[in-house]
Structures are given as structure tokens and as C-alpha cells.
C-alpha positions as CSV (number, residue, x, y, z in Angstrom):
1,X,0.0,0.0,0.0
2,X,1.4,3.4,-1.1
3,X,2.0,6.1,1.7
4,X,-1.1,8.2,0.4
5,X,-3.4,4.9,-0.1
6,X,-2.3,4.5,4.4
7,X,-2.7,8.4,5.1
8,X,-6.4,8.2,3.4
9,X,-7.1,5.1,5.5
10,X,-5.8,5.9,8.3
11,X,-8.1,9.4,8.3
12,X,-10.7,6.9,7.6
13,X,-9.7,4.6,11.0
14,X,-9.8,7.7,13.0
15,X,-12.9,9.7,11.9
16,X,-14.5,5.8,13.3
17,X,-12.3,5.5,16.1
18,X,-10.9,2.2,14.9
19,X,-13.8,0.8,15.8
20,X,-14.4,-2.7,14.6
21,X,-18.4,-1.9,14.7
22,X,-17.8,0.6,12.0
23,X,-15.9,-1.8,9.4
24,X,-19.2,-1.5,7.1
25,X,-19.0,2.4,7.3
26,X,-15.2,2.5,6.8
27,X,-15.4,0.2,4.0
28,X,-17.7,2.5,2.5
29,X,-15.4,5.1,2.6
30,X,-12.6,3.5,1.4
31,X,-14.8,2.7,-1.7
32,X,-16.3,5.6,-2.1
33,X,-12.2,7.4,-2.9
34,X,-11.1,3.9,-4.9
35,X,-14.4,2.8,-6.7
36,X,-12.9,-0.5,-5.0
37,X,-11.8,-2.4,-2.1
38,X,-8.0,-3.0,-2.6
39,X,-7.1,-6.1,-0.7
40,X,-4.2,-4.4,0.9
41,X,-6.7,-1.6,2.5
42,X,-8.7,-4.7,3.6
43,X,-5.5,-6.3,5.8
44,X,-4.5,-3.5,6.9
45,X,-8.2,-2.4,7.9
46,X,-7.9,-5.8,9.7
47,X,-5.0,-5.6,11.5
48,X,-5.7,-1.6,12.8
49,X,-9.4,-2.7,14.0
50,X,-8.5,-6.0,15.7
51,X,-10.2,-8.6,13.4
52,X,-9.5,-11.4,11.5
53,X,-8.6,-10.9,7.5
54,X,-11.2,-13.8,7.0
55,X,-13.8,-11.2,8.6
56,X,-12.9,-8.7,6.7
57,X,-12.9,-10.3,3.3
58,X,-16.3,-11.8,5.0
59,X,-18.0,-8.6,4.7
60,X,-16.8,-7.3,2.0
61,X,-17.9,-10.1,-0.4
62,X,-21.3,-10.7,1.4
63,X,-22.4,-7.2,0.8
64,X,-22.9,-7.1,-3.4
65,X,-22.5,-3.1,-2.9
66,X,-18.6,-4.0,-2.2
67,X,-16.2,-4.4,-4.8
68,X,-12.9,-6.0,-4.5
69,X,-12.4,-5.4,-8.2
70,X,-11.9,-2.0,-9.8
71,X,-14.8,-0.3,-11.1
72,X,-15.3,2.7,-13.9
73,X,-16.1,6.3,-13.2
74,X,-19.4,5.4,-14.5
75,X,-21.1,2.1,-13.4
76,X,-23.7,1.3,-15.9
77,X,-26.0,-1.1,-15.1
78,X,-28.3,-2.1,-17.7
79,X,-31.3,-4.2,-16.5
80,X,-32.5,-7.7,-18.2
81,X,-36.0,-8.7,-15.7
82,X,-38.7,-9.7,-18.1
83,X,-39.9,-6.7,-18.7
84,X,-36.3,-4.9,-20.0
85,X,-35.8,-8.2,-21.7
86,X,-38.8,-8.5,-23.7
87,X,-38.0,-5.0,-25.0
88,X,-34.9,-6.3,-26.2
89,X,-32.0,-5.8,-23.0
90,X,-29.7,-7.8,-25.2
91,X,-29.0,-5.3,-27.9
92,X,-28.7,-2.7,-25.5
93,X,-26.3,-4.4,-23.5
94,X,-24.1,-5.6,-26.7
95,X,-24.4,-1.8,-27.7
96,X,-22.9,-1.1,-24.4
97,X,-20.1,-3.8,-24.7
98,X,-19.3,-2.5,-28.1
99,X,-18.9,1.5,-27.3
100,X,-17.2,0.9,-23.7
101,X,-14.4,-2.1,-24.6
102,X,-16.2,-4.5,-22.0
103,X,-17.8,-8.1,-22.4
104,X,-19.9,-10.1,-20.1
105,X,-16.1,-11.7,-18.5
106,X,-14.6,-8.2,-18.7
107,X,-16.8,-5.8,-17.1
108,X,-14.7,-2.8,-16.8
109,X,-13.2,-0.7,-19.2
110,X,-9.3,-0.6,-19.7
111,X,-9.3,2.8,-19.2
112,X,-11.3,2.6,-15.8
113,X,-13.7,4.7,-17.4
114,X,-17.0,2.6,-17.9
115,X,-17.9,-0.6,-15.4
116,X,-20.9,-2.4,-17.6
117,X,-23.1,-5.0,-15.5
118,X,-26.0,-6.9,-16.1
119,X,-28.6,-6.8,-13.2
120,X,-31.4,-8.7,-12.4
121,X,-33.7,-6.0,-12.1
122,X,-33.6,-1.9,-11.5
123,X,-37.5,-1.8,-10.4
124,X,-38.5,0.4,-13.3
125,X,-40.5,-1.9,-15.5
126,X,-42.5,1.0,-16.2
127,X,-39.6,2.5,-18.2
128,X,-38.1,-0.9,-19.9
129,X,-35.7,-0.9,-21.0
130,X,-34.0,0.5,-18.5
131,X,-30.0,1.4,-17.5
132,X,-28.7,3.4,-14.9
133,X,-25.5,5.3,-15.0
134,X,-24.4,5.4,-10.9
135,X,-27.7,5.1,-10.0
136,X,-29.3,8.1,-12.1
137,X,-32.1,6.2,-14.4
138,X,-32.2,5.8,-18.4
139,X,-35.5,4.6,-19.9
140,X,-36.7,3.3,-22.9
141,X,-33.4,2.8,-23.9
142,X,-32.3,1.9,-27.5
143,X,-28.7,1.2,-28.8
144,X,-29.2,4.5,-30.5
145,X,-29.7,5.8,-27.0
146,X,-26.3,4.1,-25.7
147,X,-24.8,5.6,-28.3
148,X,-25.5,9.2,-27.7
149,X,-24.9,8.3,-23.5
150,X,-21.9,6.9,-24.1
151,X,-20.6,10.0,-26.4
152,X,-22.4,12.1,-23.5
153,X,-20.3,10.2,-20.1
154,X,-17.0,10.4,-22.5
155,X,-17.7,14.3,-23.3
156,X,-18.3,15.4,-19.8
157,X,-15.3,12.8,-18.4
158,X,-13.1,14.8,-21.0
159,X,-14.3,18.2,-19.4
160,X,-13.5,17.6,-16.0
């Protein structure tokens, strides 16, 4: 772990008083700086709160919200229940696979740029077919749609 990667974690330890009840809410906050949980945070995390690695890693794939893989700026998730799916979730997710680099077995861009998954449901049969970009919703989408999101997500990553 590099020596800024310990300083941020360590800030995180104290604002929770290294407490072990808080490993959920520090967790979160070490996410919410690396879109991920680095397995080095994780030991270290273990060691500084007095707790097993085995709990720690426990957590952290029990909860699907945790991510011990890196994950894009923007975390699409496009949705495939029965009602996105009878509306045709496949091409929209092959559109999304095309335009970002990513594949069902590679769902993050090489670029860190674009994580692409495939959910069970979003809850918005209404609006099927359906994606959300972290968490903001996309309805009726159509691989024309992808198309001018994706251009959209790269524009305003390019103007920050």
C-alpha cells in the first residue's frame, strides 16, 4: 500500500475511532475514494481494527455493494428482468459492450472509465428498457440511446 493509499485510511480509522463496529461504514469510505476495495486496505483495515482478515474479506464479499475489483467512473447497469428483456435488453447491453471495450467476463473498461453489468432488475418496469449510470435512471433505452450516453459520459469525463 502506497504512503497516500495508508494516510487516506488511516483518516478513515480515526474519523470511526478504529472501531471494529464501524468496518461496514469504513469500508464505505474507502470505496467511495477507490471505486474498490484494494485487498491491501482490507489487511491492513484488519489488522488496525482487531479482526480477522477472514472477517474482513467476509464482509466485504457478502455485501454485493462491495467491490474487491476495480470499477469505472461510471457504473452502468443495464437491466435484463422480463420486462427490460422482452423489450430487447440484449441489444442494448451488446451496444454497451461495443462502445465501452467490456464483455460479459470483462466488465470494466481498460481505461477505468466505464464498469458495464448486467442486473437482475432496477425496479422500473415501467420505463423498460432500462439502465442506470451510478444510480441516475435511463428509460426506454435503445442502442441509438447508448450511443448518444456513451458519447455524453466520454464528453463530460473529458471536461472535467
Amino acid at each position: 500500500m502506497n504512503e497516500s493509499m495508508k494516510q487516506f485510511v488511516d483518516e478513515v480509522l480515526e474519523q470511526h475511532s478504529r472501531d471494529c463496529t464501524q468496518v461496514i461504514a469504513i469500508m464505505q469510505d474507502i470505496q467511495a475514494k477507490y471505486r474498490y476495495l484494494p485487498a491491501e486496505t482490507l489487511r491492513y483495515v484488519a489488522k488496525e481494527i482487531g479482526v480477522s482478515t477472514a472477517d474482513i474479506f467476509g464482509v466485504a464479499t457478502f455485501y454485493e455493494n462491495f467491490s474487491l475489483e476495480p470499477k469505472g467512473k461510471f457504473v452502468i447497469k443495464c437491466c435484463d428482468g422480463t420486462a427490460c428483456h422482452v423489450r430487447k435488453s440484449d441489444a442494448i447491453a451488446e451496444e454497451l459492450y461495443k462502445l465501452t471495450g467490456t464483455s460479459p467476463d470483462k466488465t470494466t473498461s481498460d481505461d477505468l472509465l466505464f464498469t458495464v453489468e448486467r442486473v437482475s432488475c432496477l425496479g422500473a418496469c415501467g420505463l423498460a428498457p432500462v439502465c442506470t449510470v451510478n444510480d441516475s435512471v435511463h428509460a426506454a433505452m435503445t442502442p441509438e440511446k447508448v450511443k448518444e450516453l456513451i458519447d455524453t459520459l466520454r464528453k463530460e469525463n473529458a471536461e472535467e
